[in-house]
N, C-alpha and C positions, 0 to 999 in steps of 0.2 A: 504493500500500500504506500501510495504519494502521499506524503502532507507537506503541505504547500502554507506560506503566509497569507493569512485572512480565511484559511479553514478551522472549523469549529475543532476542538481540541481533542479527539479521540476519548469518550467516557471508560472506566476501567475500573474494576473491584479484584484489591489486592491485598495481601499481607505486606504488613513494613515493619520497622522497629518502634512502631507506635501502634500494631494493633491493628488489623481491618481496616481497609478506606474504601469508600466511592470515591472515585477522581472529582468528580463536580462537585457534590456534595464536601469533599471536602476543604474545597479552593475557595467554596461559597461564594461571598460578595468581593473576596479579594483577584489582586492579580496573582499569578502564581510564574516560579521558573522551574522545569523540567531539567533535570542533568544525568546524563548518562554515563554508566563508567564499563570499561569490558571485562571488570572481572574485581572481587575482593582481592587485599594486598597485595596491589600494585603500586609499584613509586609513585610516576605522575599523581595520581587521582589520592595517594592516600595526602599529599601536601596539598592537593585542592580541597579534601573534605575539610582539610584542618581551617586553612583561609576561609571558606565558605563558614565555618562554624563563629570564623574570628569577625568576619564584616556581616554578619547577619543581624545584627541590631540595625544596620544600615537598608538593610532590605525591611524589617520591620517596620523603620522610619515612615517606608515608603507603601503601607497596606500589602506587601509582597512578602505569599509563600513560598519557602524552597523545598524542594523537597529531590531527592537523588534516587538513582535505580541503579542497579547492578542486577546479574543473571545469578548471583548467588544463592544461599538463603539467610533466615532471618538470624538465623543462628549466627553462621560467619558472618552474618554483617555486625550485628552485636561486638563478636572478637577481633573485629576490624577496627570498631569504632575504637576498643580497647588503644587496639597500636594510635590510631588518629590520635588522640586524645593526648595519648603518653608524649610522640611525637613532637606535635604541633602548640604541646601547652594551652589545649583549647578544651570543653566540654560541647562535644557534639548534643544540640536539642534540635534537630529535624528530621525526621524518617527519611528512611533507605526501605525501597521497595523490594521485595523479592523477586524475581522476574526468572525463577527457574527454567518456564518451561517455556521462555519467551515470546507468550505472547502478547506482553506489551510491547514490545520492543520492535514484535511484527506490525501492532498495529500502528507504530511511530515511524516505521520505515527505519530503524537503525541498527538491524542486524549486517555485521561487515560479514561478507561469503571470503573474504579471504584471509583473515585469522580466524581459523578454528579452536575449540577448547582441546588441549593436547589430551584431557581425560576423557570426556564425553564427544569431541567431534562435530558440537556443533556451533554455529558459529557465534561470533562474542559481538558485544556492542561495538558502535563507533560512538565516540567522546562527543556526542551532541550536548544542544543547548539548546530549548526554548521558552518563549519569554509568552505568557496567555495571560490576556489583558479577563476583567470582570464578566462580561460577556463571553467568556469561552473562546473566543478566538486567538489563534496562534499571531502573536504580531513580530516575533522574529524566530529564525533559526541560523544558527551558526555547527556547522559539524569542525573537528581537531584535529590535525594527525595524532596518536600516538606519543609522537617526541615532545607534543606543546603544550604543556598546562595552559589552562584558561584564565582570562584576565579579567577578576572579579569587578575589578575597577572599572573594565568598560562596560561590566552587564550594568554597572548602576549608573552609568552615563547614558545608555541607550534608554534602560526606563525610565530618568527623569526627560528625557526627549520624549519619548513616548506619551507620558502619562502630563506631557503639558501640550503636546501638540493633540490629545486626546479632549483638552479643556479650551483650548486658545486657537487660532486663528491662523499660525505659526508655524513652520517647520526650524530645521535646525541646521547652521551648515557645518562646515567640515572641522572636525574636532573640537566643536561647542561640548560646555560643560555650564554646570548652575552658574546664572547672574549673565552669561557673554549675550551679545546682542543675538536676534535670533531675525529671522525672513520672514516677512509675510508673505500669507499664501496667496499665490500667483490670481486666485479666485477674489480676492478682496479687493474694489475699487478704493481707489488713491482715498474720496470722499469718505468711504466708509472705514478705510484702513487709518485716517486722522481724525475720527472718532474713537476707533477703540486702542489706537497706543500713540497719540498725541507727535508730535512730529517723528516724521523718522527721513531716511535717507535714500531716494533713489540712486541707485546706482549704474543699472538699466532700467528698462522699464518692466521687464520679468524678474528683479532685483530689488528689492525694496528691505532696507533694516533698520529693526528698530529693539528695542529695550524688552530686554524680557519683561513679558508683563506678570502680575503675581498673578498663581494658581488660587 
C-alpha cells in the first residue's frame, strides 16, 4: 500500500509499551508523529529513542503525540527501552508498538524487501517518519537511510510550519524557524493580505513577506 501526503492516516489496533491502542482513538484531538525503526537494539534508533524521549516536552508544547514502532515485541521493547534509558540519561514515557507480524508497517508502506531479518526472513522497516495533523491526515513523510539518524530538530520546525500555516494565511520559506518573517499565500490579495499582517514587502508579485503573525 501507497501512502501519500494528504491521505487519511491508516487506523490500526495494537499492543505497545503502554497497553492496547486504536490509532485514532488514541491521537484523539491531537497531532501525532509516527516513527519507525527496523529492529530492537540497534545503534542509530537506540540514540534517536533517547533524543526523542529528551525533546519530547517540546512536542508536548506543541499538542503533539509520539509514538514509535518497531517489528519486535512488547517485551524486547521494554529491555530496549532499559539500554535507551541507561544510554541516553533519559526516561523513555511514549509507547513502542509491537509490529511483529507487520502488519502495520504493510499498511504504512514501510517494509524495506531488501534487508531481511537474518532470524525470521522477513523483511525489517525503513526508518520513516510521519507527521498526522488532528484530522487524521498525513501532512508529511520523510523515509532515512540506515546510516542517518533523524533530526529531531527539524521535525519540530516542520510542525511549527505546519501547524501555523494550518491557522494563518502563510506558508514558510527556506529554513524558516519561530519569529522569521514568513510568505503570504500567493491566494491572498495585496488588499486583503494588509488587513491581516499590516505592511509587508513585495518582492515579486508571487513574493510577498511579512511578520509572522501570532497563532
Amino acid at each position: 500500500m501507497s501512502i501519500r501526503i494528504g491521505d487519511t492516516a491508516p487506523d490500526f489496533s495494537a499492543d505497545t509499551t503502554h497497553g492496547n491502542i486504536k490509532f485514532h482513538d488514541w491521537l484523539g484531538s491531537s497531532w501525532g508523529v509516527l516513527f519507525s525503526h527496523p529492529a530492537d537494539f540497534t545503534p542509530v534508533c537506540t540514540t534517536e529513542l533517547g533524543e526523542l524521549a529528551r525533546i519530547d516536552p517540546e512536542f508536548q508544547k506543541r499538542n503533539v503525540k509520539v509514538i514509535a514502532i518497531s517489528v519486535d515485541t512488547v517485551e524486547d521493547h521494554n529491555k530496549w527501552v532499559q539500554d535507551v534509558n541507561k544510554v541516553n540519561n533519559v526516561t523513555v514515557g511514549y509507547p513502542i508498538i509491537a509490529d511483529k507480524d507487520r502488519q502495520i508497517s504493510k499498511l504504512y508502506g514501510m517494509l524495506d524487501q531488501t534487508h531481511l531479518d537474518d532470524q525470521t526472513g522477513l523483511p525489517l522497516t525503513v526508518r520513516a517518519v510521519f507527521i498526522i495533523d488532528p484530522s487524521k491526515k498525513i501532512r508529511l513523510i520523510i523515509v532515512y537511510p540506515a546510516s542517518t539518524g533523524r533530526n529531531f530538530v527539524e521535525l519540530i520546525r516542520v510542525i511549527d510550519s505546519l501547524q501555523l500555516s494550518s491557522k494563518q494565511r502563510v506558508t514558510t520559506p527556506a529554513n524558516w524557524k519561530q519569529g522569521d518573517e514568513v510568505i503570504i499565500h500567493p491566494a491572498v490579495e495585496d488588499d486583503e493580505a494588509k488587513k491581516l499582517f499590516g505592511d509587508f514587502k513585495t518582492l515579486t508579485p508571487y513574493l510577498r513577506m511579512a511578520k509572522q503573525p501570532v497563532v
